[in-house]
N, C-alpha and C positions, 0 to 999 in steps of 0.2 A: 187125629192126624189128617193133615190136609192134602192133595197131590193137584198139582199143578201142569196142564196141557198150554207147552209153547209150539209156536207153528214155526218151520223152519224149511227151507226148501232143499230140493233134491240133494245138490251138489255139497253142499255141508253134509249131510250124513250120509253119501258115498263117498265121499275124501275120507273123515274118520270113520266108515266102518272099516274101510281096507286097512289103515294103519291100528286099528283096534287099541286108542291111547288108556292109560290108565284114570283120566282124568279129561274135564272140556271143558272150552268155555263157548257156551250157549251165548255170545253175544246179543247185543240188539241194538239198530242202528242208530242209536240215541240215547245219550249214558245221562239224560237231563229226567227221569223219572228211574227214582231209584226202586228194585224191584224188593217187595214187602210181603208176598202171597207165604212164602213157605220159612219156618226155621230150619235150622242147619239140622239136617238127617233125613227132611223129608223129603218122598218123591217126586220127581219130577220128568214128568214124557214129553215126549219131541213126538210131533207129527207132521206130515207133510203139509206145502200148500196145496191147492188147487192146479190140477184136478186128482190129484194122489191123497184124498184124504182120509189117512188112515196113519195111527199112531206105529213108528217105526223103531220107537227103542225109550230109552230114559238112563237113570242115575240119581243119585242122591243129591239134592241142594246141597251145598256148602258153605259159599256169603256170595255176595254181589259185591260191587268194585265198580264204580264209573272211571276211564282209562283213555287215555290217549292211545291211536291203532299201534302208535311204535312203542306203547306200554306194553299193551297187551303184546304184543309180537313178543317182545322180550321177557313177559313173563308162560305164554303158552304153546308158544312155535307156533307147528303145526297144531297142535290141539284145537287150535282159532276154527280149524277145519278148512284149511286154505294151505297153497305152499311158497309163498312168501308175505311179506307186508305189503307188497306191491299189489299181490292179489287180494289180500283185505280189505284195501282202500277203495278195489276198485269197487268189490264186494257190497261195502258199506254205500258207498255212491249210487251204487243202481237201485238205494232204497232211500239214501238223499241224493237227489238229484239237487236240490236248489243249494248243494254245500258243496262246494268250492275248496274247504278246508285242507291244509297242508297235510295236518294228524289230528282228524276228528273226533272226538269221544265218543265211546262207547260202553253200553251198561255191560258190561262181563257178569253171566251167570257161571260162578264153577261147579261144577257136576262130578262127582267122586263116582267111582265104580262103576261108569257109564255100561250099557249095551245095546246092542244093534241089533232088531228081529231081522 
């Protein structure tokens, strides 16, 4: 069994700790590397960026899915860990900056039985 550490910042896992979903998608802001680390069951933690680093929850892999944001929007809501698509994009932008894109793809990791320490 393999477990896999994604780094993810503050505001994504204080938006879905409070909503506590049954399910997430661990995005990344670039759906052009599709993600291969874990089969469907195994672990997967989230930890903070800098300077918070330290592992702050996890959930079981599920599949990956590379997405358009108004895909993903329409298939996780909130789970994106965001509270609209507006804010996704904008989300997504502050880690591409040189993307311009109307509804830019994104890798969706989804995360079954998530938790938040």
């Amino acid at each position: 069994m393999k477990i896999w550490v994604g780094v993810t910042d503050k505001d994504w896992f204080q938006f879905l700790s409070g909503i506590n979903p049954d399910e997430v998608n661990f995005w990344q802001p670039s759906g052009s590397r599709m993600f291969r680390a874990l089969q469907p069951g195994e672990p997967f933690l989230f930890k903070l960026h800098s300077p918070d680093h330290f592992v702050v929850g996890g959930g079981h892999f599920v599949r990956y899915s590379a997405l358009p944001t108004s895909l993903a929007w329409d298939a996780f809501g909130l789970k994106n860990g965001v509270a609209s698509l507006e804010a996704l994009n904008v989300r997504v932008r502050r880690y591409r900056k040189e993307d311009a894109s109307i509804d830019p793809v994104i890798g969706c990791n989804v995360l079954a039985e998530p938790f938040f320490l």
